[in-house]
VODREN-488220 format. One record per residue (C-alpha): x, z, y; residue number from 1. Coordinates in pm, whole numbers, always signed. Each point is the difference from the previous one (the first is absolute). Layout:
<nodes>
X, Z, Y, NUM
...
</nodes>
This chain:
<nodes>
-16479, -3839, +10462, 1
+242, +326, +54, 2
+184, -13, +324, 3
+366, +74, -82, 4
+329, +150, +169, 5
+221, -284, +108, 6
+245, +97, -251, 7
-101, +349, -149, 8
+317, -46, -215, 9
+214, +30, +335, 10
-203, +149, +284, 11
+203, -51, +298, 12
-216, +231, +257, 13
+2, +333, +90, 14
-201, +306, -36, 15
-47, +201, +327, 16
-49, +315, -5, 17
-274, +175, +275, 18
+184, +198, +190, 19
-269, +215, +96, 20
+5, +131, -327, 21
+281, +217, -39, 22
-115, +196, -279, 23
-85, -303, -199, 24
+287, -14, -323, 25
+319, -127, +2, 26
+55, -351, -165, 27
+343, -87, -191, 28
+16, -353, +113, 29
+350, -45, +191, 30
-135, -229, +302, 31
-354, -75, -51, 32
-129, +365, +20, 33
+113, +224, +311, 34
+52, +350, -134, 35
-142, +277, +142, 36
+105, +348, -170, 37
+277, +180, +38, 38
-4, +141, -335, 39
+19, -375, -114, 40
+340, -86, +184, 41
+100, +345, -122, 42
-83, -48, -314, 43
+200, -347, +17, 44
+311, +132, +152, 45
-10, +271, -318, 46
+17, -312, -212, 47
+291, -162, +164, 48
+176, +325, +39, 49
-9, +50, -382, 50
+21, -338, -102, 51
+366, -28, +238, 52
+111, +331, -165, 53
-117, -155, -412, 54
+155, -375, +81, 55
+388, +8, -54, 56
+183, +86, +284, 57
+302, -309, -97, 58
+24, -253, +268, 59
-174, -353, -47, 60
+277, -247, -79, 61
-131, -392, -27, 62
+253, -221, -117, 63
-7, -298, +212, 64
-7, -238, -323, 65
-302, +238, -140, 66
-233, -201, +155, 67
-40, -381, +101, 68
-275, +70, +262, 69
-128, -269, +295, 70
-33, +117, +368, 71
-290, +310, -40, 72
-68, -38, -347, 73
-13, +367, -151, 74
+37, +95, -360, 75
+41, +349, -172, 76
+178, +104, -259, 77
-9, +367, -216, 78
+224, +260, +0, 79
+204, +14, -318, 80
+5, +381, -20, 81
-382, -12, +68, 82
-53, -159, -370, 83
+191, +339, -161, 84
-293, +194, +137, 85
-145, +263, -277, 86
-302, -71, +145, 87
-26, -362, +16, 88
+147, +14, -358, 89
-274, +218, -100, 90
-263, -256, +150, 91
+157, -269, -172, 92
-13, +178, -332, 93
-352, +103, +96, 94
-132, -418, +82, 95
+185, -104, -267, 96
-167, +251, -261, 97
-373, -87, +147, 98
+9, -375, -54, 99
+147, +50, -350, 100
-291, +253, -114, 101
-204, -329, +161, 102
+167, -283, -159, 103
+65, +192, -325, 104
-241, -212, -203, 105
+181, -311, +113, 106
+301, +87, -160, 107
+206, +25, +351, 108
+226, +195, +101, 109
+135, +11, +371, 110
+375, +189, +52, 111
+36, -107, +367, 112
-285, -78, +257, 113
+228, -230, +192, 114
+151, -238, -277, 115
-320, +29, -216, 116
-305, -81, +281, 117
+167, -187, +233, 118
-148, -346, -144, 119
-336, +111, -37, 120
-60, -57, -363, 121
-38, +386, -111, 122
-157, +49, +342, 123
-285, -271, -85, 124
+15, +221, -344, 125
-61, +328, +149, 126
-253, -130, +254, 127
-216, -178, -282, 128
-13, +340, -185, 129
-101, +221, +293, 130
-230, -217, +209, 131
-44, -274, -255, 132
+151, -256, +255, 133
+60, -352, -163, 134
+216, -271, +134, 135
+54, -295, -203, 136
+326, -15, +237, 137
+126, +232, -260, 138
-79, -167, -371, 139
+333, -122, +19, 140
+332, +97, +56, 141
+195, -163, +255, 142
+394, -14, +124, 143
-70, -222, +291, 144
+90, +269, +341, 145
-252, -178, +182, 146
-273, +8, -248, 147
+72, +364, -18, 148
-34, +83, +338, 149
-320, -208, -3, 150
-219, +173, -260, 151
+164, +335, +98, 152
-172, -80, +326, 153
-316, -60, -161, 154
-16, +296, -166, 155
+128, +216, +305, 156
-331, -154, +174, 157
-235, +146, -282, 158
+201, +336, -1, 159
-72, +58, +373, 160
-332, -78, -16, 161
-42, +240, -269, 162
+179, +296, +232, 163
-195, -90, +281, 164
+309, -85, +177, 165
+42, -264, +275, 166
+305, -264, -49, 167
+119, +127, +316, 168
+66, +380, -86, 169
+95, -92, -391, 170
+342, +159, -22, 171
+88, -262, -219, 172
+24, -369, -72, 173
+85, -239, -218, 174
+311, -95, +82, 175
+135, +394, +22, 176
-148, +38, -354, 177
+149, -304, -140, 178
+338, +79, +207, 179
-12, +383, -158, 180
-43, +160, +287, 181
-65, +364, -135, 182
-151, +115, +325, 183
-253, -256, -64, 184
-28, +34, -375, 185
-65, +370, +67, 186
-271, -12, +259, 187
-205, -238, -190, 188
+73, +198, -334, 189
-114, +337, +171, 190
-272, -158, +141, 191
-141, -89, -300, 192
+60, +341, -153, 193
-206, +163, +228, 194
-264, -308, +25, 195
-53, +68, -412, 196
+65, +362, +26, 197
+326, -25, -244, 198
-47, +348, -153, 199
+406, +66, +1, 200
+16, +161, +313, 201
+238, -177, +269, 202
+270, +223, +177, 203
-47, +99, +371, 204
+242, -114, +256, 205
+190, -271, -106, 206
+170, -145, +252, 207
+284, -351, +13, 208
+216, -10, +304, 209
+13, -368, +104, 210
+262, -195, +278, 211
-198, -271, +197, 212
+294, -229, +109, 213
-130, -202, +326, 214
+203, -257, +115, 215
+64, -38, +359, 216
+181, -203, +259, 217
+201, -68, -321, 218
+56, +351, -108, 219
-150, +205, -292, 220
-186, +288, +127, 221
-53, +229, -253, 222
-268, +327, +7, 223
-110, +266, -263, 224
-340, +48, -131, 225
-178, +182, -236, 226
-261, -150, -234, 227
-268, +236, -118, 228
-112, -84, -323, 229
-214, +264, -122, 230
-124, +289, +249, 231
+174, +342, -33, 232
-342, +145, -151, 233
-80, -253, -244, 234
-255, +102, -235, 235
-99, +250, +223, 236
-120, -223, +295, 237
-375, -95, -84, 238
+55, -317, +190, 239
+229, -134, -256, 240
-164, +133, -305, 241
-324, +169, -91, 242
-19, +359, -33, 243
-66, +166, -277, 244
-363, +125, +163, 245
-145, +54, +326, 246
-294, +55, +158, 247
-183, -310, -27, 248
+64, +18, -406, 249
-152, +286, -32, 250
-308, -94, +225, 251
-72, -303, -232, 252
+27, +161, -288, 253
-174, +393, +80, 254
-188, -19, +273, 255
-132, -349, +30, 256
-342, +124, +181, 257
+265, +52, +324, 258
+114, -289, -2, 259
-259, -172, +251, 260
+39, +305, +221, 261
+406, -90, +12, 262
-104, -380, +76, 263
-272, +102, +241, 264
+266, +224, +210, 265
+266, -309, -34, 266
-256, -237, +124, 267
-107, +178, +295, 268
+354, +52, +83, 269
+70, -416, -18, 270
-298, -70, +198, 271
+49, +244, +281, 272
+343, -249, +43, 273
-120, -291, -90, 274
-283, +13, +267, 275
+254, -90, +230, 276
+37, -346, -134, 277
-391, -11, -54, 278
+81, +29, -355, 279
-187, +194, -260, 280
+50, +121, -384, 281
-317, -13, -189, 282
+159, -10, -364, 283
+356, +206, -20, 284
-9, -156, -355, 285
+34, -343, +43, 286
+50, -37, +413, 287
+395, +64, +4, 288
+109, -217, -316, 289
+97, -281, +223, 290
+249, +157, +197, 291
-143, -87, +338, 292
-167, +352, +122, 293
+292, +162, -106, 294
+226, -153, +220, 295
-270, +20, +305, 296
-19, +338, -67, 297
+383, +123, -56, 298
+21, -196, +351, 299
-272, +204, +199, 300
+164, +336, -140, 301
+358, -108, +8, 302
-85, -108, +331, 303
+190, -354, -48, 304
-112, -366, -51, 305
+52, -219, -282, 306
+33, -369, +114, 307
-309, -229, -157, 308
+250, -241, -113, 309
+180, +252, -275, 310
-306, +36, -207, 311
-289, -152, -127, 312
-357, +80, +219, 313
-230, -161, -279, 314
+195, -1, -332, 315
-169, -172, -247, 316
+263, +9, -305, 317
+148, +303, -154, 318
+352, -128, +116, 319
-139, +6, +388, 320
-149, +350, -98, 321
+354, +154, -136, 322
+159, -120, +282, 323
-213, +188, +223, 324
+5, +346, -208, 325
+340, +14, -43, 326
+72, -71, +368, 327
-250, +314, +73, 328
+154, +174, -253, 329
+386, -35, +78, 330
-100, +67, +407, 331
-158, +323, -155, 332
+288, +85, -200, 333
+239, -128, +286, 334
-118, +275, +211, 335
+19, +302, -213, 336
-331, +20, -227, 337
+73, +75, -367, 338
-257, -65, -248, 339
-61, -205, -316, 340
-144, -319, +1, 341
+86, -333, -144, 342
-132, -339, +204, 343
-120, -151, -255, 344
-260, +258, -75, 345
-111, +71, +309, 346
-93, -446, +17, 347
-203, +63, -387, 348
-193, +307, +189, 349
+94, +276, -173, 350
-159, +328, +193, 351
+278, +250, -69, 352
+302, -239, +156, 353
-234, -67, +277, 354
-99, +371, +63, 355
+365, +111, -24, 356
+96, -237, +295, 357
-312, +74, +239, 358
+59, +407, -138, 359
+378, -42, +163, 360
-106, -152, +279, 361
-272, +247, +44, 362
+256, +307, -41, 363
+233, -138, +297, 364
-242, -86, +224, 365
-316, +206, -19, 366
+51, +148, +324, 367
+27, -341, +168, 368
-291, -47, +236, 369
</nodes>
């Protein structure tokens, strides 16, 4: 039987960083992982810096009917001038294109991602075209709210699973979908571009300033943010979609009698870390599929320590498996590593994803004793 996290769909620990390694990454992960570059706070104080100069400069004004909040119950609400961006425009028009090359041969047409997905129907549409995802939730058409929400739900689950993404970090739900939240409706829409590599490319840097009204000791506090919803390089980031070639490509396909050399280098490079655990890599093919030596070893070179509880030490289902590779993979991309890989390859063994991931690691920390 597969031991499993107490709740690997909310960890509630903490990963702790060695502090005898101060050359060991920096990690993204406001309070679980103690940063240790300068260039990372640097880097972070750049981002605030341009994001205060980009976000309108009017003052917040809440209007104290705006919101019917109880004592410390927060809720956020988007800027009005944020939805006249060109840019978020431009994505819109972008989305909006994609799913109707998809859904073409189904005879729909979508002319607003809000008032068009927000029950689910075209969603369940979309989703049994791409990934051939069948709910029987969705053979009829229903006007009950509640019913709604329900199957929305449903379908949410299957769509997560199929991203490789937790409950917990999903930026949306089903109740923001169904109440047309387009901060939600985005995320989940770009996320699925990039999942099925959408070949309309999406536009770099969008950005919707939100006001998070808090209400305390019986006043509304409000406070800016800014909600990234695709990166300022998008399309040009290999993390979010693949490249058009790199090195690995041409490996497979020219000089295939290297190849055991490359796996022969990356394997000597795992076990020299590994050791430390008394662990050991026989097959590079097949012996990181299930997410577990991953995570051991991003810990031993990150030089932090990833609580037992928040993934799966014996996964036995490909579920328990995609948890643990995306966990390995977002702490990878959480501090700094860029490289392309989807989860869900790496769990059916295929040898490139795998090699591009150990090849990253490699490149960072080859020097590492």
């Amino acid at each position: 039987m597969a031991s499993s996290p107490v709740n690997p769909s909310s960890p509630t620990g903490t990963l702790k960083r060695d502090a005898s390694k101060k050359d060991s990454g920096k990690l993204g992960w406001v309070g679980t992982l103690t940063r240790r570059k300068k260039g990372q706070e640097v880097d972070e104080l750049e981002t605030e810096g341009r994001h205060a100069i980009e976000s309108p400069t009017t003052p917040i004004t809440v209007a104290p009917d705006t919101f019917d909040l109880d004592e410390n119950e927060q809720r956020s609400m988007v800027e009005p001038a944020s939805l006249e961006s060109i840019k978020l425009k431009e994505l819109k028009e972008v989305l909006l294109d994609w799913i109707n090359d998809e859904l073409s041969e189904h005879r729909i047409v979508l002319r607003d991602i809000t008032e068009d997905l927000y029950d689910g129907q075209i969603l369940a549409v979309l989703m049994d075209k791409l990934a051939g995802i069948k709910l029987s939730e969705f053979e009829e058409v229903t006007q009950s709210v509640e019913s709604q929400r329900a199957r929305l739900s449903i379908l949410l689950e299957q769509v997560n699973k199929l991203l490789g993404v937790p409950q917990h970090r999903a930026k949306w739900t089903a109740n923001a979908i169904h109440g047309k939240d387009i901060v939600a409706i985005l995320h989940l829409l770009v996320a699925l571009a990039r999942h099925f590599e959408s070949p309309r490319k999406l536009p770099g840097g969008v950005r919707i300033n939100m006001v998070v009204v808090q209400k305390k000791g019986g006043i509304l506090l409000p406070n800016k943010i800014v909600e990234e919803i695709t990166a300022p390089n998008e399309g040009e980031d290999v993390q979010n979609g693949k490249p058009e070639r790199d090195a690995f490509d041409a490996l497979f396909d020219n000089a295939p009698e290297k190849l055991n050399v490359v796996k022969k280098s990356l394997q000597v490079f795992v076990n020299k870390h590994l050791a430390k655990l008394s662990l050991e890599v026989a097959e590079v093919d097949s012996q990181f599929h299930d997410g577990v030596y991953l995570i051991f070893l991003l810990g031993l070179l990150e030089g932090f320590f990833v609580p037992l509880y928040q993934f799966y030490i014996t996964p036995t289902t490909k579920d328990q498996k995609l948890h643990n590779v995306t966990l390995a993979i977002d702490l990878m991309r959480d501090s700094g590593l860029k490289f392309y890989a989807k989860p869900d390859d790496v769990v059916q063994k295929d040898l490139k994803s795998t090699l591009r991931i150990l090849y990253c690691l490699f490149q960072k920390f080859k020097s590492l004793k």
